[in-house]
GUKOLVO-723861 format. One record per residue (C-alpha): residue number from 1; residue in three letters; x, y, z. Coordinates in steps of 0.25 Angstrom, whole numbers, plus 5000, padded with zeros to 4 digits. Example, Ala and Ser with C-alpha at 12.3 -4.5 7.8 and 13.67 -1.06 7.14 Angstrom:
BEGIN
<1, 'ALA', <5049, 4982, 5031>> <2, 'SER', <5055, 4996, 5029>> 
END
This chain:
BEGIN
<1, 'UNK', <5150, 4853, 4979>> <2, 'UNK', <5148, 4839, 4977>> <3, 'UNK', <5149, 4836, 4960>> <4, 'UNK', <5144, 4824, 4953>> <5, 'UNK', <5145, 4822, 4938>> <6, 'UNK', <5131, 4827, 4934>> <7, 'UNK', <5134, 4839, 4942>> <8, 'UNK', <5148, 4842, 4937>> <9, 'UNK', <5142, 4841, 4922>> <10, 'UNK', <5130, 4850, 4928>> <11, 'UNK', <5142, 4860, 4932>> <12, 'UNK', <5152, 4861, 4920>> <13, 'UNK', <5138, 4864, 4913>> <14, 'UNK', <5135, 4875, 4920>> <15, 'UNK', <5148, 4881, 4921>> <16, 'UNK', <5151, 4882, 4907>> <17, 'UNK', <5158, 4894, 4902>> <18, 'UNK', <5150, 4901, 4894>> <19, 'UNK', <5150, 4905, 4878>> <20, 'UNK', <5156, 4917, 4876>> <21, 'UNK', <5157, 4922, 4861>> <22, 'UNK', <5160, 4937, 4854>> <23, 'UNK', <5154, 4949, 4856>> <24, 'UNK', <5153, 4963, 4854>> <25, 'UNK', <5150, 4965, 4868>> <26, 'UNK', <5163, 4968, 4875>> <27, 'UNK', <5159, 4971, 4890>> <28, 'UNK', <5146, 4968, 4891>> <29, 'UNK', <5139, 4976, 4903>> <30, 'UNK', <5135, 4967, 4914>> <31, 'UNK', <5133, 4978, 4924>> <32, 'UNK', <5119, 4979, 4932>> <33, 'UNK', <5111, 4988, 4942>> <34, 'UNK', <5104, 4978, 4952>> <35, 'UNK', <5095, 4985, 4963>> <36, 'UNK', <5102, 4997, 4962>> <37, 'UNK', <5116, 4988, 4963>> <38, 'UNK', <5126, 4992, 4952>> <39, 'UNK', <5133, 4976, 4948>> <40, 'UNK', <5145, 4974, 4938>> <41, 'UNK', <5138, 4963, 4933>> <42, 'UNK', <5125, 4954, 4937>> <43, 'UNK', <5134, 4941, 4942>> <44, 'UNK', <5133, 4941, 4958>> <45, 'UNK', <5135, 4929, 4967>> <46, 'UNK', <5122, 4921, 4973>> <47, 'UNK', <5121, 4921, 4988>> <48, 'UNK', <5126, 4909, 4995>> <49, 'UNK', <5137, 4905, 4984>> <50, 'UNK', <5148, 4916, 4986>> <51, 'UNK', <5149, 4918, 5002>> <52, 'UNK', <5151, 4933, 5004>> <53, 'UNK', <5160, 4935, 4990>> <54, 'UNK', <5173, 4932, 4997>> <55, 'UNK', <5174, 4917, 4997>> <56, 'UNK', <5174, 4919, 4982>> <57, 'UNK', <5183, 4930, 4980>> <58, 'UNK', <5195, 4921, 4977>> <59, 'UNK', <5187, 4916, 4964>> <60, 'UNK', <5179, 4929, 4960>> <61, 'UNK', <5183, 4943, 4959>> <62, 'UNK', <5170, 4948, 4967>> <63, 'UNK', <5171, 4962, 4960>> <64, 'UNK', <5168, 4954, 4946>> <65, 'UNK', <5154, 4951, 4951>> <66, 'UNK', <5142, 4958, 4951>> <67, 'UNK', <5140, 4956, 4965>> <68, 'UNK', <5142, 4946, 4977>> <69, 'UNK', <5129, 4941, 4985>> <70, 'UNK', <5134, 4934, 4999>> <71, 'UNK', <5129, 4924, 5004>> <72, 'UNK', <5116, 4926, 5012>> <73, 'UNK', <5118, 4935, 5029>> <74, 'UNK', <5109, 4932, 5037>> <75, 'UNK', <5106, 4940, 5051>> <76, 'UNK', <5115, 4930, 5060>> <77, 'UNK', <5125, 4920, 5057>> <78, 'UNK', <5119, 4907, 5050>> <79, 'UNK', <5127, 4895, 5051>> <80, 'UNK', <5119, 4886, 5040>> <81, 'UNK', <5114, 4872, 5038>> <82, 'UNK', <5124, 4860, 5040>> <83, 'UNK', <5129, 4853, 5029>> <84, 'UNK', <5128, 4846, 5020>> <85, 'UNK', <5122, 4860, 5014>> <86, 'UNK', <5125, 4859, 4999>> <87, 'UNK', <5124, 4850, 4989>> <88, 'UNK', <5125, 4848, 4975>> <89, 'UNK', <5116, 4845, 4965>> <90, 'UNK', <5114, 4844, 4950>> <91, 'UNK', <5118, 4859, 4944>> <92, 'UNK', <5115, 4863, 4958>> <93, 'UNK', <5116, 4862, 4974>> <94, 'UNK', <5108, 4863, 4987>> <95, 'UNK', <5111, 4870, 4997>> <96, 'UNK', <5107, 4872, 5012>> <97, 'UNK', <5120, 4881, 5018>> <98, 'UNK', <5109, 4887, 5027>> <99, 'UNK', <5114, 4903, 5023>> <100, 'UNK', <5127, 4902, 5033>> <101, 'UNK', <5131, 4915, 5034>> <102, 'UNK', <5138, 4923, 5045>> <103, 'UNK', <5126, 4934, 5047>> <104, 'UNK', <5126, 4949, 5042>> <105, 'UNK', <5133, 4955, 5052>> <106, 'UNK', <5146, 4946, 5049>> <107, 'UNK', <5143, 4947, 5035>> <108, 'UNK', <5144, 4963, 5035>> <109, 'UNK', <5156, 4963, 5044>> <110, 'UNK', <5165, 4950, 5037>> <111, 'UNK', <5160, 4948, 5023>> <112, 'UNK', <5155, 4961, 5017>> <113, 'UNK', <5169, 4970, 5021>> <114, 'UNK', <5176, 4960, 5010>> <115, 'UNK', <5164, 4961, 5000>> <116, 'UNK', <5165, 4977, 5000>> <117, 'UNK', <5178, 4975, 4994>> <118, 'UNK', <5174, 4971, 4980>> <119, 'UNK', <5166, 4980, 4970>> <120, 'UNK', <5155, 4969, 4971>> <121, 'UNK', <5140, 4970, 4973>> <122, 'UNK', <5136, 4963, 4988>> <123, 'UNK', <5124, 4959, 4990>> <124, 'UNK', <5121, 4953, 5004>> <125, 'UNK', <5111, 4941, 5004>> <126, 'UNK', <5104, 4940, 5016>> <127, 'UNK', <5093, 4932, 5024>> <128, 'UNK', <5085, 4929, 5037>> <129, 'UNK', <5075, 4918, 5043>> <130, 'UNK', <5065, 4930, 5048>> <131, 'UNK', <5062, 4944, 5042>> <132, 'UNK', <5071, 4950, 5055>> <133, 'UNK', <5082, 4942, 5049>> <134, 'UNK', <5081, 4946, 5035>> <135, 'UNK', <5081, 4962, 5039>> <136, 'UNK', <5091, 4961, 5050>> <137, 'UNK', <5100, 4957, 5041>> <138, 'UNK', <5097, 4967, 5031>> <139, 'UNK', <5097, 4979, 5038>> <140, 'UNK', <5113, 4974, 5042>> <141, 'UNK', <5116, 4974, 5025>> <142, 'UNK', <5109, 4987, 5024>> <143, 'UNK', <5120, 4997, 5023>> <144, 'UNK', <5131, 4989, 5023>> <145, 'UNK', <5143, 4993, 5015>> <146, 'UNK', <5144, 4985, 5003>> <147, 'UNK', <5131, 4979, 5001>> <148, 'UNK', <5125, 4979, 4987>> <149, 'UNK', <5111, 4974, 4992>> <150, 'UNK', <5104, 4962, 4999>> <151, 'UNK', <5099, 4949, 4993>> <152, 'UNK', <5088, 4943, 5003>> <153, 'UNK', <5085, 4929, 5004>> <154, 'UNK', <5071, 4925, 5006>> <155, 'UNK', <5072, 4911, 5005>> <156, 'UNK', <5074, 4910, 5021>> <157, 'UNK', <5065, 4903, 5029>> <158, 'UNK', <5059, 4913, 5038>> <159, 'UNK', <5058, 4908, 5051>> <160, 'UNK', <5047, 4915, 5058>> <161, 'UNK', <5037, 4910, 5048>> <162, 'UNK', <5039, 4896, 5048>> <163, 'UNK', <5052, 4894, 5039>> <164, 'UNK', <5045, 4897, 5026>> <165, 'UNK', <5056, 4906, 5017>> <166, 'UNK', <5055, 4919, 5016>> <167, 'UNK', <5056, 4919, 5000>> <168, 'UNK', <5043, 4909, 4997>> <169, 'UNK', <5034, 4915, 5004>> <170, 'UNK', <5029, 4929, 4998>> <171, 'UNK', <5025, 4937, 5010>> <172, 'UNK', <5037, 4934, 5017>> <173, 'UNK', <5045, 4938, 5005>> <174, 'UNK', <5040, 4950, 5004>> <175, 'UNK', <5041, 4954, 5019>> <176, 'UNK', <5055, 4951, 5021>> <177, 'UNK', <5060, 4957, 5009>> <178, 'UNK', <5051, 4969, 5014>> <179, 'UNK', <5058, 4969, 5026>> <180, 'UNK', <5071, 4969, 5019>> <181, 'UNK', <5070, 4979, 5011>> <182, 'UNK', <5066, 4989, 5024>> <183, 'UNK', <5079, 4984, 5030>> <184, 'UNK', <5088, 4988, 5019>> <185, 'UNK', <5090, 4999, 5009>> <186, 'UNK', <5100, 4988, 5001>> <187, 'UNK', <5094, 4982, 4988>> <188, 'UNK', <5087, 4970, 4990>> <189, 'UNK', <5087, 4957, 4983>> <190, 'UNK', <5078, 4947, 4986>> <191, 'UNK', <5083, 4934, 4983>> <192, 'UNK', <5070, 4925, 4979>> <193, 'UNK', <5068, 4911, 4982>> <194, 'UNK', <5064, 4900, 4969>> <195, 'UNK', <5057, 4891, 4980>> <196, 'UNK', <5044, 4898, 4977>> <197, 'UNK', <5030, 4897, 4969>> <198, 'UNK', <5033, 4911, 4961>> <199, 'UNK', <5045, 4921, 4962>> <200, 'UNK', <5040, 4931, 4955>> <201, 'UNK', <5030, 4933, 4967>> <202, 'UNK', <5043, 4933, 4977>> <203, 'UNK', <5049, 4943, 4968>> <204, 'UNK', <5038, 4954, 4967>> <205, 'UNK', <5037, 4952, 4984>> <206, 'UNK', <5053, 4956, 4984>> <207, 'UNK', <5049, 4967, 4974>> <208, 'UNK', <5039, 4973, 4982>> <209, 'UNK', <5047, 4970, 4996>> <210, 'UNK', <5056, 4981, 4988>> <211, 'UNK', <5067, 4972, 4984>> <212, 'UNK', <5077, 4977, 4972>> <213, 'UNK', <5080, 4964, 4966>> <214, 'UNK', <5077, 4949, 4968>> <215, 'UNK', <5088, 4938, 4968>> <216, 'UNK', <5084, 4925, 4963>> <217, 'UNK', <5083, 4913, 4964>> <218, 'UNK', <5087, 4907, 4977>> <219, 'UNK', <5090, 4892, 4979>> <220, 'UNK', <5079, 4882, 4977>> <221, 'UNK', <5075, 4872, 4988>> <222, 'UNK', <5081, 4858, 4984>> <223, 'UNK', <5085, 4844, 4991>> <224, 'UNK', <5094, 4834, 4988>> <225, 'UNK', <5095, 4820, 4996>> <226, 'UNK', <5105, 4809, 4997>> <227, 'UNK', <5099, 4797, 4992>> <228, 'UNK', <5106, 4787, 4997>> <229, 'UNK', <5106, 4793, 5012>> <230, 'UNK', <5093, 4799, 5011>> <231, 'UNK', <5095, 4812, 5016>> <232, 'UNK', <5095, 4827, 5010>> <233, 'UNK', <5109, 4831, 5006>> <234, 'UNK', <5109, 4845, 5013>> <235, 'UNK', <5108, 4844, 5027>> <236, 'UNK', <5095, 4855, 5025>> <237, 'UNK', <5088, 4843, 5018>> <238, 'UNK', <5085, 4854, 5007>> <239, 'UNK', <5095, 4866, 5000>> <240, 'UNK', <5094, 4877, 4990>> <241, 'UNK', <5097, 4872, 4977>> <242, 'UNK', <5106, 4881, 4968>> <243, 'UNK', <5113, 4880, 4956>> <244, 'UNK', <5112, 4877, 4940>> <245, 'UNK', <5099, 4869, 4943>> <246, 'UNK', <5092, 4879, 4948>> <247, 'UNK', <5094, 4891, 4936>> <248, 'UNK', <5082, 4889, 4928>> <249, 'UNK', <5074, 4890, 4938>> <250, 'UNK', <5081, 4902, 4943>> <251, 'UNK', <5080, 4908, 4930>> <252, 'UNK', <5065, 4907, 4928>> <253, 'UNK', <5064, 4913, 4941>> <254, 'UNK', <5073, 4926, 4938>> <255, 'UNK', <5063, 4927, 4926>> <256, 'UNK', <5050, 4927, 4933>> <257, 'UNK', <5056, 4936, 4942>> <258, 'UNK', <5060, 4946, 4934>> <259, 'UNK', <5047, 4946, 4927>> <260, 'UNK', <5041, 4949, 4940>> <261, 'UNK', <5047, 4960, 4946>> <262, 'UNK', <5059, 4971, 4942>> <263, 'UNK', <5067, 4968, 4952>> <264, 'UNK', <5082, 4964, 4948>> <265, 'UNK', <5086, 4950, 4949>> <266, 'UNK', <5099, 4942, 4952>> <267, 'UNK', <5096, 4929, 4946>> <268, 'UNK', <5103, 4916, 4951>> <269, 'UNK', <5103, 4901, 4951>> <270, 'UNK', <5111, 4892, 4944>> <271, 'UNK', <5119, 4904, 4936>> <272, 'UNK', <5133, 4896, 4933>> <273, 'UNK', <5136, 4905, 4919>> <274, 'UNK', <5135, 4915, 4912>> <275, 'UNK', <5124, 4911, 4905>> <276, 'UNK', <5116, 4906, 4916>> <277, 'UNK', <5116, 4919, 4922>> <278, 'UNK', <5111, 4925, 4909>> <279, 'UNK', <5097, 4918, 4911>> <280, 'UNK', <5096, 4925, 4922>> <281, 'UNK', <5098, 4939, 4918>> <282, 'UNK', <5089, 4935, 4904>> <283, 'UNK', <5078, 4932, 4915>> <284, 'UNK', <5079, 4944, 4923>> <285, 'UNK', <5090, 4945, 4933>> <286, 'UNK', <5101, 4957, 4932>> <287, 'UNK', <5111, 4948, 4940>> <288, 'UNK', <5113, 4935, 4942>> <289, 'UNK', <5119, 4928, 4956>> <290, 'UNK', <5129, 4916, 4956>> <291, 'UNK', <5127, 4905, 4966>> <292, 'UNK', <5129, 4891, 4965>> <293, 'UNK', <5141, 4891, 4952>> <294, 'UNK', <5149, 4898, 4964>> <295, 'UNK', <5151, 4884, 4969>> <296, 'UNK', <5156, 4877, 4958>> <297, 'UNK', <5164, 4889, 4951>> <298, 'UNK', <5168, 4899, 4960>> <299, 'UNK', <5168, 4910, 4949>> <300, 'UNK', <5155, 4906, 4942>> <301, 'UNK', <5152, 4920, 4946>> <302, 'UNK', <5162, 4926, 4937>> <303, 'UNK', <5161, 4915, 4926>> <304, 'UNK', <5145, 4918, 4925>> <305, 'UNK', <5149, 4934, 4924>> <306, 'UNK', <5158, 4930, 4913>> <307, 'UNK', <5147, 4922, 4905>> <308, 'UNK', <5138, 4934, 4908>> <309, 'UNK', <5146, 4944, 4899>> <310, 'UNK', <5151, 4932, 4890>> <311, 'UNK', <5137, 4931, 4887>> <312, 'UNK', <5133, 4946, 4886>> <313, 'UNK', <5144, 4946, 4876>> <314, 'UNK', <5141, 4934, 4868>> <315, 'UNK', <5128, 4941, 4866>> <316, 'UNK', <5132, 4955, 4866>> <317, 'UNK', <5124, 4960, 4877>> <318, 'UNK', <5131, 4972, 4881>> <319, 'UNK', <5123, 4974, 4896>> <320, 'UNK', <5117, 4965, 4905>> <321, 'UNK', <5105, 4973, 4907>> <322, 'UNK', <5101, 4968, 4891>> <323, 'UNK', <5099, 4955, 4895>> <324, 'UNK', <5092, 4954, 4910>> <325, 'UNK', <5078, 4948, 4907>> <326, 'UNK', <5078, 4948, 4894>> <327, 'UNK', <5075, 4932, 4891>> <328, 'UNK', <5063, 4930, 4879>> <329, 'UNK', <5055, 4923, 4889>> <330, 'UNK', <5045, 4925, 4875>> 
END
């Protein structure tokens, strides 16, 4: 990524190690049940930032990690938007890859034989641009060996209704996810999109759509332009922005959520340590997914695994399960 001073300064912030003092509490328990899904520990990787686990084998051991979620299949092959499709911005980039992905079919035969080797949660992210698409490629997943469960993306323009996404508007949300869940008996995730008036509406549709846990957030709608040539920076015009910036607002959302519905949530958005990943589960997630750190350090998922049981020691929490939603929000 392109790095300026402000930005550099933004990062060594947010990768701080963090504080780590004594405790009683040797081996804290970091073990969770998500959906029916038995995790090792809440840390997963954010769609979109990992590829399909191997390209960051070299750096993580993927049995260390909770779970693995690829990067998003779609019904056929999707070549994406031409570059420039990235670009970075103050604790935080945009992005318009476009979902490039080689379709399910080549995911189930090429990438999913490697990831049955590793004692690892899979969760297959997937999307469409019509409800057709969306259940075609689930009823591919369902049954598949190896696959933990299915995050959904519904922030996809649906094309037979005029381009609007499928995740802002409620009825569709509800319908698609409906459909969905008739197509698989896999555990299903919806992952929500920020871009919207009230989430907590979004997240009782996938509640009664019969979904068994929520994802969120997903990328908000940025821009950035080149003043000097007058023209956007991502060939798109506009991008989903990720990252450090975005974490508050990720976090208020997980909490409204959560107060919502009882759905479990994988919080994400801006997660860099330990601590950061902490807010979520205080607000209401059981696991938390790492995106945009995988960029700058390609172990931020171990090293934010590392501040998570630094801390439960530090503050002699002896089980995750003490601590997930319970902020004083007075």
């Amino acid at each position: 990524m392109r790095k300026t001073k402000d930005n550099k300064s933004a990062i060594r912030k947010e990768t701080r190690p963090d504080r780590i003092g004594k405790s009683a509490i040797e081996s804290p328990d970091l073990s969770i049940d998500f959906a029916g899904i038995k995790l090792k520990n809440p840390v997963l990787t954010a769609s979109g930032t990992f590829g399909y686990g191997e390209e960051f084998a070299e750096f993580v051991d993927l049995n260390k990690l909770g779970g693995v979620i690829v990067k998003g299949i779609s019904l056929k092959p999707i070549k994406g938007n031409p570059p420039p499709r990235i670009w970075e911005t103050p604790s935080g980039m945009l992005n318009a890859i476009g979902l490039e992905n080689p379709g399910v079919d080549v995911f189930l035969n090429e990438k999913m034989p490697y990831l049955r080797k590793y004692d690892t949660a899979v969760f297959v992210n997937m999307f469409g641009y019509s409800l057709e698409e969306y259940v075609g490629v689930a009823e591919r997943l369902d049954g598949a060996q190896g696959i933990s469960g299915i995050e959904v993306n519904i922030s996809c323009p649906n094309v037979k209704a005029g381009g609007m996404a499928f995740g802002t508007d409620l009825r569709a949300t509800f319908e698609l996810l409906s459909a969905v869940r008739k197509a698989t008996r896999l555990p299903l995730i919806a992952k929500l999109s920020p871009n919207v008036t009230d989430v907590t509406a979004f997240a009782r549709a996938a509640a009664d759509a019969g979904c068994d846990g929520l994802s969120l957030i997903n990328t908000l709608l940025g821009m950035a332009i080149d003043v000097r040539c007058r023209k956007p920076r991502l060939a798109n015009c506009t991008g989903g922005l990720s990252g450090p910036a975005i974490r508050p607002v990720a976090v208020r959302m997980v909490w409204q959520a959560a107060r919502s519905v009882s759905l479990p949530i994988i919080g994400m958005g801006g997660i860099v340590t330990g601590e950061d990943a902490m807010e979520f589960l205080l607000a209401g997630a059981s696991a938390v997914a790492v995106g945009t750190a995988n960029f700058i350090n390609p172990r931020a998922t171990l090293d934010v695994l590392d501040g998570i049981e630094g801390f439960m020691r530090e503050q002699k929490i002896a089980d995750l399960r003490e601590i997930i939603g319970k902020v004083d929000a007075g």
